[in-house]
Short mmCIF file of the C-alpha atoms (twelve columns), coordinates in Angstrom:
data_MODEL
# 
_entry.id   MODEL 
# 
loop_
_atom_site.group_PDB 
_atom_site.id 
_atom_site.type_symbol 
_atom_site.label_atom_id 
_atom_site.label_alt_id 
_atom_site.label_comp_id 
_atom_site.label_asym_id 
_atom_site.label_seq_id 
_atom_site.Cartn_x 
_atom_site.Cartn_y 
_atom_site.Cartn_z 
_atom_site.pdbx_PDB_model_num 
ATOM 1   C CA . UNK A 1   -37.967 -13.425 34.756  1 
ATOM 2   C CA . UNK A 2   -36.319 -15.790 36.616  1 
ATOM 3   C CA . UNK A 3   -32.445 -17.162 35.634  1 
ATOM 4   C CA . UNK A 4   -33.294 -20.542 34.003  1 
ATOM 5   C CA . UNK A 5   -35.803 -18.679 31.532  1 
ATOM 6   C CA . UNK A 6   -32.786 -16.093 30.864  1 
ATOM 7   C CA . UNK A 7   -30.713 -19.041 30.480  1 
ATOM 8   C CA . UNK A 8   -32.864 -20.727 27.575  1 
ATOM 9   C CA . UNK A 9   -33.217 -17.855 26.019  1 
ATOM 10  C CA . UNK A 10  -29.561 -16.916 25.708  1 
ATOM 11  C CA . UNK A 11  -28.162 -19.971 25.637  1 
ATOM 12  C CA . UNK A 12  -26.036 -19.059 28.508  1 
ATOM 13  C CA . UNK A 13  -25.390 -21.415 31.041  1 
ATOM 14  C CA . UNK A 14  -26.669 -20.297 34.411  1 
ATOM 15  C CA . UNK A 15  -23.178 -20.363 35.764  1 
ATOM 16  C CA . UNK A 16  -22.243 -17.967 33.847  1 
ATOM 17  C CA . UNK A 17  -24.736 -15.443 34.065  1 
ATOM 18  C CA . UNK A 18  -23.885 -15.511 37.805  1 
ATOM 19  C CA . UNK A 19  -20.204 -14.792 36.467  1 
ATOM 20  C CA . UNK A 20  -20.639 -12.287 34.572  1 
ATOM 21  C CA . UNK A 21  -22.824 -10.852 37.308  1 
ATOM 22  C CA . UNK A 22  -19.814 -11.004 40.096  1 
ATOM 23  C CA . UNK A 23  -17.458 -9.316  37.366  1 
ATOM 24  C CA . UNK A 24  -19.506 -6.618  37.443  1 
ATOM 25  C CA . UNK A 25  -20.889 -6.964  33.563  1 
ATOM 26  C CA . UNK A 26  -24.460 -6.938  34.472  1 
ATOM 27  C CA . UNK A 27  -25.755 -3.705  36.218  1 
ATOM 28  C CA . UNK A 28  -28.631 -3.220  38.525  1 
ATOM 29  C CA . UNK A 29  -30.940 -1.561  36.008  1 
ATOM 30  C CA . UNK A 30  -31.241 -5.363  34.633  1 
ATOM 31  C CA . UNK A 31  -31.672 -7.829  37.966  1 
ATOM 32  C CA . UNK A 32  -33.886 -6.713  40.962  1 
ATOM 33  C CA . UNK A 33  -34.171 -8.590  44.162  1 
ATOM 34  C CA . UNK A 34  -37.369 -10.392 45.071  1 
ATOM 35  C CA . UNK A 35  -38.530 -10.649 49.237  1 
ATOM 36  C CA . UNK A 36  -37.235 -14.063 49.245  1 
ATOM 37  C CA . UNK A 37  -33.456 -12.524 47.798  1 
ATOM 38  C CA . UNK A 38  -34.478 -14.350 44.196  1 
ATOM 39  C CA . UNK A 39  -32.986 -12.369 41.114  1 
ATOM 40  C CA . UNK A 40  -35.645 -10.942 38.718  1 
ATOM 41  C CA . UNK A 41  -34.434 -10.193 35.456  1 
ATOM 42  C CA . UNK A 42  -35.567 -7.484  33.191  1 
ATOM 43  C CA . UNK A 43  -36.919 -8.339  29.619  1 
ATOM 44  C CA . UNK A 44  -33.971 -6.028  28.319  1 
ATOM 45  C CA . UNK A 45  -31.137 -8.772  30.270  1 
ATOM 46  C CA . UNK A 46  -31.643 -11.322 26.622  1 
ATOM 47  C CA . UNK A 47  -30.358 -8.243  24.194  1 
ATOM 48  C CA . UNK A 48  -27.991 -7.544  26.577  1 
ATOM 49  C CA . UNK A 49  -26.504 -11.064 27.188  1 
ATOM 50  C CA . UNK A 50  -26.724 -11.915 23.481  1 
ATOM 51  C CA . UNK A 51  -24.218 -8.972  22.817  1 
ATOM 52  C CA . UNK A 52  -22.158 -9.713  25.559  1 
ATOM 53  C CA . UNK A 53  -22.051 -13.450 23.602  1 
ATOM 54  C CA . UNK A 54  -21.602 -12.213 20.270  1 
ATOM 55  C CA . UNK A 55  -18.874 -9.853  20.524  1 
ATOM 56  C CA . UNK A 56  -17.034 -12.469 23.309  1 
ATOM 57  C CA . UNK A 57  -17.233 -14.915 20.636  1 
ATOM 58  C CA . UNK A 58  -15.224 -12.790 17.973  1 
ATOM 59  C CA . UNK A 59  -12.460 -11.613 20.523  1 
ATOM 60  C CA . UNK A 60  -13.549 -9.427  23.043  1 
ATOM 61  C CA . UNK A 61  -12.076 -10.131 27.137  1 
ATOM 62  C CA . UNK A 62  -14.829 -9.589  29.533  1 
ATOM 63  C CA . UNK A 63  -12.492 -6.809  30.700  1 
ATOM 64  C CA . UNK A 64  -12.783 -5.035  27.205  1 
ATOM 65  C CA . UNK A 65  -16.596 -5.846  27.274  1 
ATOM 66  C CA . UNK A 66  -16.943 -4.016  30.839  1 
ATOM 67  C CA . UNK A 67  -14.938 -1.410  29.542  1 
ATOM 68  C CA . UNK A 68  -16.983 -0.191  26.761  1 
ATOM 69  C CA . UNK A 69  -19.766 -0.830  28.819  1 
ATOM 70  C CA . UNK A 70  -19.499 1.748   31.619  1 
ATOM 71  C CA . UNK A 71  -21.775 4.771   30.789  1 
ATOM 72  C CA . UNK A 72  -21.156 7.019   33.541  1 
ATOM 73  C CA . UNK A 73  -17.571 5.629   34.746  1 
ATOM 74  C CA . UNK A 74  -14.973 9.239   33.520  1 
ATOM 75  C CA . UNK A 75  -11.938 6.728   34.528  1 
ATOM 76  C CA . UNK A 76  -12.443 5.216   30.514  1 
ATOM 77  C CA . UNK A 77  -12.670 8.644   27.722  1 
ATOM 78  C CA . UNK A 78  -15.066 8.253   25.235  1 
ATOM 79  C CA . UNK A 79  -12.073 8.283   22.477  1 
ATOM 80  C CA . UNK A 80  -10.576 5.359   24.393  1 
ATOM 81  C CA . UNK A 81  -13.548 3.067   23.776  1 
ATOM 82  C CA . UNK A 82  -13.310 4.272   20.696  1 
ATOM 83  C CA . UNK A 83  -10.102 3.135   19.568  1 
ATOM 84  C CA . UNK A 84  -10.776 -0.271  21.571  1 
ATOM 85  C CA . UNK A 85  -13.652 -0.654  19.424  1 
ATOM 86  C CA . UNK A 86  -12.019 0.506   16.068  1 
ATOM 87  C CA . UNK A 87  -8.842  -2.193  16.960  1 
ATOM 88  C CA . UNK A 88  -11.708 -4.669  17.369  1 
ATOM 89  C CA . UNK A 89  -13.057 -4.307  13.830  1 
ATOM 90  C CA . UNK A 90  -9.650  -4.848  12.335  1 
ATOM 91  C CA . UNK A 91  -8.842  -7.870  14.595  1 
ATOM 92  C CA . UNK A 92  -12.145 -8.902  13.209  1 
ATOM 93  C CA . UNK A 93  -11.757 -7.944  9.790   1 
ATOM 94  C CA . UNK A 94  -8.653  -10.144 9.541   1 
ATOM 95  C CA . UNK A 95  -10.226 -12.816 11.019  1 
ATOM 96  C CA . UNK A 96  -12.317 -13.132 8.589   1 
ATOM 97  C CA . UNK A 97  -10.065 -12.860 5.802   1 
ATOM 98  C CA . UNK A 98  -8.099  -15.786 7.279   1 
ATOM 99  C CA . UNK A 99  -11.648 -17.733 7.367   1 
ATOM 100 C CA . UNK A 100 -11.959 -16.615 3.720   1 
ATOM 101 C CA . UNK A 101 -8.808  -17.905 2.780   1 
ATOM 102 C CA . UNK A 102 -8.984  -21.521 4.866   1 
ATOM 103 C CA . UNK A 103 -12.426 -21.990 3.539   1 
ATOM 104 C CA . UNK A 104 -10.848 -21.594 -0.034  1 
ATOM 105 C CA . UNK A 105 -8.358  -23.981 0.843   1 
ATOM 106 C CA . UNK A 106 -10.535 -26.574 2.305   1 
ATOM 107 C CA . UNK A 107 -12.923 -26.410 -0.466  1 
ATOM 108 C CA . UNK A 108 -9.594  -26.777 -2.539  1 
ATOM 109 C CA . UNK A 109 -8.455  -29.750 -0.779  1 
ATOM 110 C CA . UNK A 110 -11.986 -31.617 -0.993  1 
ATOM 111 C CA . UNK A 111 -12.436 -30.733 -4.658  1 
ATOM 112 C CA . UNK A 112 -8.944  -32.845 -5.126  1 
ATOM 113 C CA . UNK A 113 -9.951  -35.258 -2.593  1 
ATOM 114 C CA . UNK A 114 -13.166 -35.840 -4.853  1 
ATOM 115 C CA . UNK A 115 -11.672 -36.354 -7.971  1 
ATOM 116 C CA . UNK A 116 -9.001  -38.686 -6.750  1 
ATOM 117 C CA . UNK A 117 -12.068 -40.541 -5.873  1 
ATOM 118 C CA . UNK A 118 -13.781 -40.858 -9.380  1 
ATOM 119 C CA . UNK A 119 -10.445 -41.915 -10.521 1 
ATOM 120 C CA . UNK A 120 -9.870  -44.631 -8.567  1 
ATOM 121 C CA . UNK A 121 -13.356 -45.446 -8.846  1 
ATOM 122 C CA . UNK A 122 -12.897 -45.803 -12.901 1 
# 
């Protein structure tokens, strides 16, 4: 598939599928080159991508991401990715306990903001 279907599928803008292509984040097993040098993308790319998104989105540098990601690469241990990922879930873990906790408050604040209202409505 070409890069404007991965792109609506994703949600990714195109520059930055090419981005995370130069970093080095998207292998060969998932873009081939066509006669005319187009990039065809594999069906597996949109899992792929939408991981890449999520766990960007909650923290992860693309450096992190690239690091967990290299299968065959002995210059990262196993028990290094490992720990990355285990340090992850607690920096994520806490994040969400802080959304807990401002979501409380918020709800808090309109709940007073709302009944100011019916008072000085009455």
């Amino acid at each position: 598939m070409k890069i404007n279907e991965v792109s609506k599928k994703t949600g990714l803008a195109i520059s930055t599928i090419r981005f995370y292509e130069k970093q080095g984040l998207i292998s060969e097993k998932y873009v081939s080159r066509e006669s005319n040098n187009y990039r065809n993308y594999s069906e597996d790319i949109i899992e792929y991508l939408l991981m890449i998104k999520t766990v960007h989105s909650v923290g992860f540098s693309l450096t992190e991401i690239k690091e967990i990601q290299k299968n065959n690469d002995n210059s990262v241990s196993v028990d290094t990715k490992i720990e990355l990922l285990q340090k992850k879930i607690l920096e994520v873990e806490k994040q969400k306990e802080n959304l807990i906790k401002t979501e409380a408050m918020l709800k808090k604040m309109l709940k007073n903001k709302l009944n100011s209202k019916i008072h000085m409505e009455d």
